[in-house]
PDB file of N, H, CA, C and O in Angstrom:
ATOM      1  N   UNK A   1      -1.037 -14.955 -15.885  1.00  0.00           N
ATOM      2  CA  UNK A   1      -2.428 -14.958 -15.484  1.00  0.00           C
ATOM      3  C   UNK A   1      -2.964 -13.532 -15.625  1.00  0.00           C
ATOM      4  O   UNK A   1      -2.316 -12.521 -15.353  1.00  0.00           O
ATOM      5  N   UNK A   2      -4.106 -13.562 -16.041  1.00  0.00           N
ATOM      6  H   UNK A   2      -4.632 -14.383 -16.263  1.00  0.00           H
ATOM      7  CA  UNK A   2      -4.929 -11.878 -16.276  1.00  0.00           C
ATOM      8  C   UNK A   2      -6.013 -11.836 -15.672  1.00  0.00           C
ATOM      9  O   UNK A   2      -6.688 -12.866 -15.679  1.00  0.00           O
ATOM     10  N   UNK A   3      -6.409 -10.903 -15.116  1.00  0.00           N
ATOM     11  H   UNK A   3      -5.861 -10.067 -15.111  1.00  0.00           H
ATOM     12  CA  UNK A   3      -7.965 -10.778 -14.130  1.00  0.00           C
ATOM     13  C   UNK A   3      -9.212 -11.285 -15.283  1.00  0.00           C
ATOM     14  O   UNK A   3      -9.473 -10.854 -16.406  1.00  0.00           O
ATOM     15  N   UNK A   4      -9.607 -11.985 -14.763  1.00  0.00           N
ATOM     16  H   UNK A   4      -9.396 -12.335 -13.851  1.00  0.00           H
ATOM     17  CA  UNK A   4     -11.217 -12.392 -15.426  1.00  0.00           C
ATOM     18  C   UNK A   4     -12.251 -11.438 -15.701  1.00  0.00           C
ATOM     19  O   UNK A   4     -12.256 -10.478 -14.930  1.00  0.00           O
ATOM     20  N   UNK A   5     -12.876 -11.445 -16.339  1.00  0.00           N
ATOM     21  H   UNK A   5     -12.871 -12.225 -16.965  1.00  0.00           H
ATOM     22  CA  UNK A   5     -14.208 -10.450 -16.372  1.00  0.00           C
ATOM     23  C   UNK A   5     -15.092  -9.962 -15.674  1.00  0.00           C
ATOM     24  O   UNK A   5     -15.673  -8.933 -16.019  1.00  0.00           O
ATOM     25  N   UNK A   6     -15.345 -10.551 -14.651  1.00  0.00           N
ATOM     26  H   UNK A   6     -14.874 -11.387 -14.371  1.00  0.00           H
ATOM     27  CA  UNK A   6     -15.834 -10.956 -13.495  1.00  0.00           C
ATOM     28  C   UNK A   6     -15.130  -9.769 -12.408  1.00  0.00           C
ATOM     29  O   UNK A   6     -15.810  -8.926 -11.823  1.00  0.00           O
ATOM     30  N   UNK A   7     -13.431  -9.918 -12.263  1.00  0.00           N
ATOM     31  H   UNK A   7     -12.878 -10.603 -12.738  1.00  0.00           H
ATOM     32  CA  UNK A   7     -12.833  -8.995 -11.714  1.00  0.00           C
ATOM     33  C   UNK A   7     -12.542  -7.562 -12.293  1.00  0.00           C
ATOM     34  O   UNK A   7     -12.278  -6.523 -11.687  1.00  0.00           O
ATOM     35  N   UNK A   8     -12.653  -7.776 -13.482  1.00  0.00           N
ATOM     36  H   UNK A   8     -12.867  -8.619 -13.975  1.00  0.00           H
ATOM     37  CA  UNK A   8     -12.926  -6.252 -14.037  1.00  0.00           C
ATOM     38  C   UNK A   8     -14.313  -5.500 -13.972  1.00  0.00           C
ATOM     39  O   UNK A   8     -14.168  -4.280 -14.061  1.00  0.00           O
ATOM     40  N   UNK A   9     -15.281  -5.810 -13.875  1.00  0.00           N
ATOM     41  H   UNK A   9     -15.399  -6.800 -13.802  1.00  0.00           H
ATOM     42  CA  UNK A   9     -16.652  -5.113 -13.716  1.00  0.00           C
ATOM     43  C   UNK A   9     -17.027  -5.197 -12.525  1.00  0.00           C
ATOM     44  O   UNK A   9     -18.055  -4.683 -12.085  1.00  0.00           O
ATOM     45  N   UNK A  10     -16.076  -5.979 -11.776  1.00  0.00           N
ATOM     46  H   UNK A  10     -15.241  -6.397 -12.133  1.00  0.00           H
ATOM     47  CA  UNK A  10     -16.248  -5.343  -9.536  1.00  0.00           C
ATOM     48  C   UNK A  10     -15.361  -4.437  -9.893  1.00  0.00           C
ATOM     49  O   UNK A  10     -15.607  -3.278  -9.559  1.00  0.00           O
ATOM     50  N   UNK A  11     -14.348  -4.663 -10.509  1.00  0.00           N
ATOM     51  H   UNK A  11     -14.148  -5.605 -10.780  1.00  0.00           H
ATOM     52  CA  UNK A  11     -12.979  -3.615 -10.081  1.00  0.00           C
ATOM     53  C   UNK A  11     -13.630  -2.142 -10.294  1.00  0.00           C
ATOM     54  O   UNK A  11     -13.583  -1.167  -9.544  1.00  0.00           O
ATOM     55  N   UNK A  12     -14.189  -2.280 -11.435  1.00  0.00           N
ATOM     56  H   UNK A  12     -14.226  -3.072 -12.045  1.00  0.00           H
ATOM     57  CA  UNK A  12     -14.861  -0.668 -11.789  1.00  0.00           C
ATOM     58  C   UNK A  12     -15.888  -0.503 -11.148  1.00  0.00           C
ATOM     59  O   UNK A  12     -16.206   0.686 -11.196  1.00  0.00           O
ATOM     60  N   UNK A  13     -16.758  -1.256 -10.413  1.00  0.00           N
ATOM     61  H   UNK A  13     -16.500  -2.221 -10.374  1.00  0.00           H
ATOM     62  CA  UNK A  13     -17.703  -1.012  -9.479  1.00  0.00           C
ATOM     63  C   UNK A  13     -17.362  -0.361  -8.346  1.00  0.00           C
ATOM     64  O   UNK A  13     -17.630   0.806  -8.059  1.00  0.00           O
ATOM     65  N   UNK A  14     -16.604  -1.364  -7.548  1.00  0.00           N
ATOM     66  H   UNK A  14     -16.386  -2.312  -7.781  1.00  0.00           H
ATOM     67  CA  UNK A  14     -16.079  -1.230  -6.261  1.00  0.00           C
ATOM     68  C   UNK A  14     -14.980   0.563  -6.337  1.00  0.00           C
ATOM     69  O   UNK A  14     -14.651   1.185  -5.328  1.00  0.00           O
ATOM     70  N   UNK A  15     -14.720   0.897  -7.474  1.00  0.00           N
ATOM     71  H   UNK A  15     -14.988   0.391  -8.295  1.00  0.00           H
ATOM     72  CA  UNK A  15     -13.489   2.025  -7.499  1.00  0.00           C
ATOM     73  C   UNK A  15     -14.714   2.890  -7.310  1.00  0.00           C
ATOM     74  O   UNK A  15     -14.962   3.382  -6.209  1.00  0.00           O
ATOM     75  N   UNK A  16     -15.782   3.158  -8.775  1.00  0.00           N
ATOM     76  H   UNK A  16     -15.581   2.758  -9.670  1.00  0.00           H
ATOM     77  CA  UNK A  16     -16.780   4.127  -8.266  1.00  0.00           C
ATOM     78  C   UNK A  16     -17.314   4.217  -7.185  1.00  0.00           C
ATOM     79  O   UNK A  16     -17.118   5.355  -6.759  1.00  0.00           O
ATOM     80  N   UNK A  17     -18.248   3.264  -6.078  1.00  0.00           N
ATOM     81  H   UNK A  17     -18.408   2.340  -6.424  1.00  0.00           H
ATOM     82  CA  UNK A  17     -18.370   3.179  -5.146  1.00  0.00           C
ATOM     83  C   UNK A  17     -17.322   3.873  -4.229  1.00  0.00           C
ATOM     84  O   UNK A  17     -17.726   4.848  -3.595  1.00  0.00           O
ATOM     85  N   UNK A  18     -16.457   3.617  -4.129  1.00  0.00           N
ATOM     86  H   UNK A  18     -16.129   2.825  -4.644  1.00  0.00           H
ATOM     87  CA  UNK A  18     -15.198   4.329  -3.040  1.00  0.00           C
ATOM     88  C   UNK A  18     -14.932   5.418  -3.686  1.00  0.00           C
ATOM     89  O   UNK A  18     -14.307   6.008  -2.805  1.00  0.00           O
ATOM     90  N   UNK A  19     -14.945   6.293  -4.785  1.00  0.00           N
ATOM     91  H   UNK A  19     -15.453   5.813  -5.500  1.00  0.00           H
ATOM     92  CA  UNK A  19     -15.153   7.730  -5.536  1.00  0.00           C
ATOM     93  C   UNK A  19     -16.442   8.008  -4.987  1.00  0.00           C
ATOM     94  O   UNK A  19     -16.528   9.175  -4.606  1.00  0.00           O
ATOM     95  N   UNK A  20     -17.236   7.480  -4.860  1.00  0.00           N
ATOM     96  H   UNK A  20     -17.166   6.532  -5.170  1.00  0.00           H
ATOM     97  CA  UNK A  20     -18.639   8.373  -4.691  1.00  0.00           C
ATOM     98  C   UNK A  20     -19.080   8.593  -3.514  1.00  0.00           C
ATOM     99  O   UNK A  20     -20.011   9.366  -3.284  1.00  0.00           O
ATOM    100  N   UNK A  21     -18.177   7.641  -2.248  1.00  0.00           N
ATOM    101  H   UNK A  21     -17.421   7.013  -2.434  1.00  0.00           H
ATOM    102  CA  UNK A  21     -17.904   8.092  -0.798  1.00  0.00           C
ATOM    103  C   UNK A  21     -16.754   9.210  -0.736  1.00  0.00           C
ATOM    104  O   UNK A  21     -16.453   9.578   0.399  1.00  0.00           O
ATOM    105  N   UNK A  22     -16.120   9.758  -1.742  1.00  0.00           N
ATOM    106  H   UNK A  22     -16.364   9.459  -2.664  1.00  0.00           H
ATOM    107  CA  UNK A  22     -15.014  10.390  -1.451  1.00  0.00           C
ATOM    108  C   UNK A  22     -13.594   9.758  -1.272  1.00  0.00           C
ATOM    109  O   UNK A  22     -12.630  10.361  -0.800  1.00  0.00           O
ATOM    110  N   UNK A  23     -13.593   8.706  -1.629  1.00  0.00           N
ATOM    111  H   UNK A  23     -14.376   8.216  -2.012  1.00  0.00           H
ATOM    112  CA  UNK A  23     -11.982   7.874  -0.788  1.00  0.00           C
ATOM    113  C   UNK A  23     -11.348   7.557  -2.166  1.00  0.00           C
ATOM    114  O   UNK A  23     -11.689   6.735  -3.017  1.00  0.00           O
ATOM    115  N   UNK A  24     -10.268   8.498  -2.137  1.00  0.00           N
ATOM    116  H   UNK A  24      -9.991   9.165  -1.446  1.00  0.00           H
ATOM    117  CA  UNK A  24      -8.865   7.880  -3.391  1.00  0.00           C
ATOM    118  C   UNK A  24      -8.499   7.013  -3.165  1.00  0.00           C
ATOM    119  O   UNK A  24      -8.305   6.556  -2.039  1.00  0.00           O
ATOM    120  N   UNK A  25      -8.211   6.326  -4.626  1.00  0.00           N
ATOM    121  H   UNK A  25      -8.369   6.697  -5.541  1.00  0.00           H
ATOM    122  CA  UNK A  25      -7.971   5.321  -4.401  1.00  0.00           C
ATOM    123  C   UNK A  25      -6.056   4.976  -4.243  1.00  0.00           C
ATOM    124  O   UNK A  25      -5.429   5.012  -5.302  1.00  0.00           O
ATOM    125  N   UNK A  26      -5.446   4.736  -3.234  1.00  0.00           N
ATOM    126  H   UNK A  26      -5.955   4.707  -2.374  1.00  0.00           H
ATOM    127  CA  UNK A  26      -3.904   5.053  -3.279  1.00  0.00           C
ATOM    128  C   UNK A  26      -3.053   3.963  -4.221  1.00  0.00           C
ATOM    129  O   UNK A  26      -1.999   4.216  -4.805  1.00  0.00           O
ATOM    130  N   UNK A  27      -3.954   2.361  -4.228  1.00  0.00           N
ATOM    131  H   UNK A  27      -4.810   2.156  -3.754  1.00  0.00           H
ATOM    132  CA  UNK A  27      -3.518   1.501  -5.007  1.00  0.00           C
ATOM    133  C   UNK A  27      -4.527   0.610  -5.426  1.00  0.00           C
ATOM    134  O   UNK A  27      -5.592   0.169  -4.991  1.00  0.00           O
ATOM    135  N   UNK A  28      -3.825   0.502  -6.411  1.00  0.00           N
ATOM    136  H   UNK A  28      -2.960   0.860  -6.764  1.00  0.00           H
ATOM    137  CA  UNK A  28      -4.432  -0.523  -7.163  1.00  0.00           C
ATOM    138  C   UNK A  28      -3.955  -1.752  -7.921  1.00  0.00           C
ATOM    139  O   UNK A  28      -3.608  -1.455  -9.064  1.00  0.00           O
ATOM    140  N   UNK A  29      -3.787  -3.512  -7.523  1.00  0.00           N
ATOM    141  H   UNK A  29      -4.069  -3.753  -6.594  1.00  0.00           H
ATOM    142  CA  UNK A  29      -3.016  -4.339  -7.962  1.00  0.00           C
ATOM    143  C   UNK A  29      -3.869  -5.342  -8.155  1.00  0.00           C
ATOM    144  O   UNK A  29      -4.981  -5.575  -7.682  1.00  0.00           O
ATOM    145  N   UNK A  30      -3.058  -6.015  -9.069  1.00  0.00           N
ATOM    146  H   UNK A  30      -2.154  -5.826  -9.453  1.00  0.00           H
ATOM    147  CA  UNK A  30      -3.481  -7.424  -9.714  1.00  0.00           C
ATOM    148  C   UNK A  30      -2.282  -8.408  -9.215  1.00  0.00           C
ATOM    149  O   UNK A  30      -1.262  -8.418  -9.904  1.00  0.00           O
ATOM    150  N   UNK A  31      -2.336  -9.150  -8.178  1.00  0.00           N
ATOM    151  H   UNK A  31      -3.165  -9.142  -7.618  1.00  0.00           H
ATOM    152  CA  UNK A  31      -1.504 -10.340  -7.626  1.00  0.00           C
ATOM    153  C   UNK A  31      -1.501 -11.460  -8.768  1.00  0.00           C
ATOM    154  O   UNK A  31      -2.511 -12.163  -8.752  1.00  0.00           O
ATOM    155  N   UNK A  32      -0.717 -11.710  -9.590  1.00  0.00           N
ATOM    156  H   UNK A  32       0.104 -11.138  -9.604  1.00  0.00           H
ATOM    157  CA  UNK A  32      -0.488 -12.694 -10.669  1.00  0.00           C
ATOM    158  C   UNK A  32      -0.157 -14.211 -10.222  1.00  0.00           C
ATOM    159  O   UNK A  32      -0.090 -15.180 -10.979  1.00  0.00           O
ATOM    160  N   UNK A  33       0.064 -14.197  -8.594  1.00  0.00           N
ATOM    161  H   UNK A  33       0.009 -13.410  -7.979  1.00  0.00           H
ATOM    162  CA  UNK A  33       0.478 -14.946  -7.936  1.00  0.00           C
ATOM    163  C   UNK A  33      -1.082 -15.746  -7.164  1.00  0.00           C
ATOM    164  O   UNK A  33      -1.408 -16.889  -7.485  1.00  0.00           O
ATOM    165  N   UNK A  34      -1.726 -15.083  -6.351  1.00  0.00           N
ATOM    166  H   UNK A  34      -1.461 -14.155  -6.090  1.00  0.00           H
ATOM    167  CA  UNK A  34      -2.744 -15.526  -6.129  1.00  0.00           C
ATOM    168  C   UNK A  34      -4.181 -15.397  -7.140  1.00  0.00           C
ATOM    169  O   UNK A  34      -5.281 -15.844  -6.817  1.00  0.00           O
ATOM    170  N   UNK A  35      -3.890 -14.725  -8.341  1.00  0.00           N
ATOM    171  H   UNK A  35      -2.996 -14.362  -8.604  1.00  0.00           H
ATOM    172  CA  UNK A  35      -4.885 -14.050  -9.199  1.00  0.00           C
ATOM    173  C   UNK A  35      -6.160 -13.031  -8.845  1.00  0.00           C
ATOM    174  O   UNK A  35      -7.100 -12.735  -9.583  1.00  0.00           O
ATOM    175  N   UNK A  36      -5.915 -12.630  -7.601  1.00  0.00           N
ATOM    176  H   UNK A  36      -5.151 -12.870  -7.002  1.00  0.00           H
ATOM    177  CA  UNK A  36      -6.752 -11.747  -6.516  1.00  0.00           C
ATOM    178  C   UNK A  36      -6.582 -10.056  -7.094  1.00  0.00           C
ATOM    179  O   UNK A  36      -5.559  -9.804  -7.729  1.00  0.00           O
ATOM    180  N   UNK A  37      -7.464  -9.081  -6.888  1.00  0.00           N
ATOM    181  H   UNK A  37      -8.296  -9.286  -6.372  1.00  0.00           H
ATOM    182  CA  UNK A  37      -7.134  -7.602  -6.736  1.00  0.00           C
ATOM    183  C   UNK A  37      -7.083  -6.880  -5.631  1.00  0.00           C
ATOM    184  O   UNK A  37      -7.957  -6.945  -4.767  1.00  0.00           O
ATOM    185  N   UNK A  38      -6.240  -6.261  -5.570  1.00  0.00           N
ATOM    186  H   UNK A  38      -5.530  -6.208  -6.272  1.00  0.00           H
ATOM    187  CA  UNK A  38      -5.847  -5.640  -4.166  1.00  0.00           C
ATOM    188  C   UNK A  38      -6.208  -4.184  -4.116  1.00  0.00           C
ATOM    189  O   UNK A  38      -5.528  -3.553  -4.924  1.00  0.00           O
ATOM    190  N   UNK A  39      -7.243  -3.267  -3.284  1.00  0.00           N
ATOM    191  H   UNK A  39      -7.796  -3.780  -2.627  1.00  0.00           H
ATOM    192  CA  UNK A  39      -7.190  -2.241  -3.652  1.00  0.00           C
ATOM    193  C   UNK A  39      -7.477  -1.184  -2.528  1.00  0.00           C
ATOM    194  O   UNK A  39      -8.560  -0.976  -1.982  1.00  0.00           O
ATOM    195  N   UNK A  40      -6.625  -0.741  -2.365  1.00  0.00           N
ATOM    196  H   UNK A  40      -5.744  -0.910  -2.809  1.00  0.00           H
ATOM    197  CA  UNK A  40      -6.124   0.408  -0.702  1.00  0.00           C
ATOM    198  C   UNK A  40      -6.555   1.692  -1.173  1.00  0.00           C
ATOM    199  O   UNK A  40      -6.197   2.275  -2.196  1.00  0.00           O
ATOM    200  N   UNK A  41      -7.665   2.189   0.025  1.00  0.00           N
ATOM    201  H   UNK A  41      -7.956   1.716   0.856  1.00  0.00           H
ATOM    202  CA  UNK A  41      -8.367   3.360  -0.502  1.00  0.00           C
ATOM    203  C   UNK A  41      -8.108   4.382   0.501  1.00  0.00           C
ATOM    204  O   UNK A  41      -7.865   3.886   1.601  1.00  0.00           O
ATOM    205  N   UNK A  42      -8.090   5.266   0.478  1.00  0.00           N
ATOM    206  H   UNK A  42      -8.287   5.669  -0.416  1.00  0.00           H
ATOM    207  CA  UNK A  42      -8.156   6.465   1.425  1.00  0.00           C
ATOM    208  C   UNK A  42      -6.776   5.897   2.363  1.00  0.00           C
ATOM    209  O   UNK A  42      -5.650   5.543   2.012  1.00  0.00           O
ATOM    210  N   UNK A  43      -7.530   6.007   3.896  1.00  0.00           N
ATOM    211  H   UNK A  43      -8.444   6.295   4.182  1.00  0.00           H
ATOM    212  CA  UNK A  43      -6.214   5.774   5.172  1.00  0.00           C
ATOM    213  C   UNK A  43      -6.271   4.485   5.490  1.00  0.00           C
ATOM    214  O   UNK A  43      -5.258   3.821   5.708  1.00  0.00           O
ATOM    215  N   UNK A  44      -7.628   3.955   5.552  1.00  0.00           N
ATOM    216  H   UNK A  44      -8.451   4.495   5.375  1.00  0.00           H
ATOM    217  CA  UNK A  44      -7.742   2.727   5.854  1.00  0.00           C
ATOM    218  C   UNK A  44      -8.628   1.489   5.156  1.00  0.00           C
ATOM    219  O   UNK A  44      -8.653   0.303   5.482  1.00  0.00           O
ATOM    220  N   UNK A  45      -9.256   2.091   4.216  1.00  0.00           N
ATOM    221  H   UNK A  45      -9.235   3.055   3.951  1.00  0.00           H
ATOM    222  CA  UNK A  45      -9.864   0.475   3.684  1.00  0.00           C
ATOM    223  C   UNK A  45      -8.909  -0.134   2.399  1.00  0.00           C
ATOM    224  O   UNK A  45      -8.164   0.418   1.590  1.00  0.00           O
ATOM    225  N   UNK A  46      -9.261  -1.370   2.598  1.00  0.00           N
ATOM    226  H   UNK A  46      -9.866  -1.819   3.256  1.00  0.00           H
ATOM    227  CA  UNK A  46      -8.699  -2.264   1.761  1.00  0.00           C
ATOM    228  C   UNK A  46      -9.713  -3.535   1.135  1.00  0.00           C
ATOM    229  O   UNK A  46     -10.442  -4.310   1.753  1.00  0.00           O
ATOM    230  N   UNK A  47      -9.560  -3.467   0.294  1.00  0.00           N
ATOM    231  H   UNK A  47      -8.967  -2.837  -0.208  1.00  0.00           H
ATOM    232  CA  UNK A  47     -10.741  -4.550  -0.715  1.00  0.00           C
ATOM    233  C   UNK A  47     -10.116  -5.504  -1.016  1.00  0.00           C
ATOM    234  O   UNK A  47      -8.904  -5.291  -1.010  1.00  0.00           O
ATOM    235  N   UNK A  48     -10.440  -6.592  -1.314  1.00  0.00           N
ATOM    236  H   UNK A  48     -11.425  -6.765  -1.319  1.00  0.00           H
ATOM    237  CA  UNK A  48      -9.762  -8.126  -1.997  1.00  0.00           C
ATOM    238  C   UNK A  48     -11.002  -8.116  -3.201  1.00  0.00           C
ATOM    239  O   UNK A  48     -12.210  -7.995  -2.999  1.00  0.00           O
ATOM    240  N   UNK A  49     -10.421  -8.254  -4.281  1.00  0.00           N
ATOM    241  H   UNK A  49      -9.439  -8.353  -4.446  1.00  0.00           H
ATOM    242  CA  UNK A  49     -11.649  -9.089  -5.390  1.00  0.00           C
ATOM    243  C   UNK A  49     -11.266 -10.491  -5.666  1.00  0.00           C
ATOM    244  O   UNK A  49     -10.053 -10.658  -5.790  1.00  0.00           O
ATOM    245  N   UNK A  50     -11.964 -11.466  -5.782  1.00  0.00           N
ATOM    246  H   UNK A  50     -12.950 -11.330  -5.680  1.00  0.00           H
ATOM    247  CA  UNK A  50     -11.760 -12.706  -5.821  1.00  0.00           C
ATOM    248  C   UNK A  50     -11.791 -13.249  -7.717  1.00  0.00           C
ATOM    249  O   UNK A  50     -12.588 -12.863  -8.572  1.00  0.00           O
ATOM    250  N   UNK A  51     -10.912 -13.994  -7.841  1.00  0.00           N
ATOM    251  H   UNK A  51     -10.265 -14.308  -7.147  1.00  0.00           H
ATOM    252  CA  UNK A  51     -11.208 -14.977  -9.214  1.00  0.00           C
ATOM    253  C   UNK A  51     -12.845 -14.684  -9.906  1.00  0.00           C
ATOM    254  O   UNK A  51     -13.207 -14.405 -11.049  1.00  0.00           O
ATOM    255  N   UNK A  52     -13.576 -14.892  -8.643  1.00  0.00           N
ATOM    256  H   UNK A  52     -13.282 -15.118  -7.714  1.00  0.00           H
ATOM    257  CA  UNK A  52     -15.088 -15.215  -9.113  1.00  0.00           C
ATOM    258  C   UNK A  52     -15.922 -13.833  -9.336  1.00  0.00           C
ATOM    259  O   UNK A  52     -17.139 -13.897  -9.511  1.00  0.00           O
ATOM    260  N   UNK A  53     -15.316 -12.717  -9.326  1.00  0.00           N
ATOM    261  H   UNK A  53     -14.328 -12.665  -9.183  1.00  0.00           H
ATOM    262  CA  UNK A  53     -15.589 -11.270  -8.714  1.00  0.00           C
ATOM    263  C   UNK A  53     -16.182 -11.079  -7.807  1.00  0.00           C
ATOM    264  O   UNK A  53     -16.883 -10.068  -7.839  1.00  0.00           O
ATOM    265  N   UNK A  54     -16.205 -11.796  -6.754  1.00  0.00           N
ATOM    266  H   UNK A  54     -15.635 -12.617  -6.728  1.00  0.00           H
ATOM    267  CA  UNK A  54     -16.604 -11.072  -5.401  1.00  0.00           C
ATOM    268  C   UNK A  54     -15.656 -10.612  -4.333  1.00  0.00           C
ATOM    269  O   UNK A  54     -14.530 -11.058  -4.111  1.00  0.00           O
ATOM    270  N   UNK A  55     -16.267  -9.683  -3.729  1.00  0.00           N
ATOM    271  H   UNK A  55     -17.182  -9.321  -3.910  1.00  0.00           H
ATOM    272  CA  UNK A  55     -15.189  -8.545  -3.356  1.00  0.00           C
ATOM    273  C   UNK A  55     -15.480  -8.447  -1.578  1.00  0.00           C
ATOM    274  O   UNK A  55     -16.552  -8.803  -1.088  1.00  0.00           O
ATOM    275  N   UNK A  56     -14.723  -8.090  -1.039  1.00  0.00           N
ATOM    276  H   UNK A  56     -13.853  -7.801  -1.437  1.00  0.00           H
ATOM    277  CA  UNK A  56     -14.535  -8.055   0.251  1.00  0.00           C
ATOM    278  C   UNK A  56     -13.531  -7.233   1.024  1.00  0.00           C
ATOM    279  O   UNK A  56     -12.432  -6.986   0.528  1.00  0.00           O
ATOM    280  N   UNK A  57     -13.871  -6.804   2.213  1.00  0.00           N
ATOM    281  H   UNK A  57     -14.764  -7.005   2.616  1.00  0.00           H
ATOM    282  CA  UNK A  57     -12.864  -5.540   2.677  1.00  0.00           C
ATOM    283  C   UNK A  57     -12.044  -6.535   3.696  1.00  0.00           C
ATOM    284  O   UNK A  57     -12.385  -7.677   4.003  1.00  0.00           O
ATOM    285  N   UNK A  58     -10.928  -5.853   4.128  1.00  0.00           N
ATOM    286  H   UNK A  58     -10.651  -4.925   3.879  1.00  0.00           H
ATOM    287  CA  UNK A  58     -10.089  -6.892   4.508  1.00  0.00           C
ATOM    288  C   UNK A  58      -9.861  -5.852   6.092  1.00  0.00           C
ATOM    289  O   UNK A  58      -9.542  -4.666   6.010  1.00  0.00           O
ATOM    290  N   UNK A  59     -10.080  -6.522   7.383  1.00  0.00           N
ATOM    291  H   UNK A  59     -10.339  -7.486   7.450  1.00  0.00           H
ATOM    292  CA  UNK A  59      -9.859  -5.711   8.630  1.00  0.00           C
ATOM    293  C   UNK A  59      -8.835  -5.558   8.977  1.00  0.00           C
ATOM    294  O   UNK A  59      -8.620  -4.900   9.994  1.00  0.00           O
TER     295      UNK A  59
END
């Protein structure tokens, strides 16, 4: 399974966005298993991108 198009143009959204607050990004994954992106920024946020590219922080 490969991220959709959809998850590639949040993925590069959502990374600039968290660059342009200042927050590195520490990881960055593609779950081949759920087909989701996983992406851990700074100390504490964490993003989910969905199949459909919508994106969400995870508490």
């Amino acid at each position: 399974m490969l991220p959709t198009t959809e998850q590639n143009f949040t993925s590069v959204y959502v990374c600039q966005m968290l660059s342009n607050f200042y927050r590195s990004v520490e990881l960055f994954r593609f779950n081949d298993r759920t087909g989701e992106i996983y992406i851990f920024a700074g100390e504490e946020l964490q993003v989910v991108i969905s199949r459909d590219g919508k994106w969400r922080f995870i508490l």
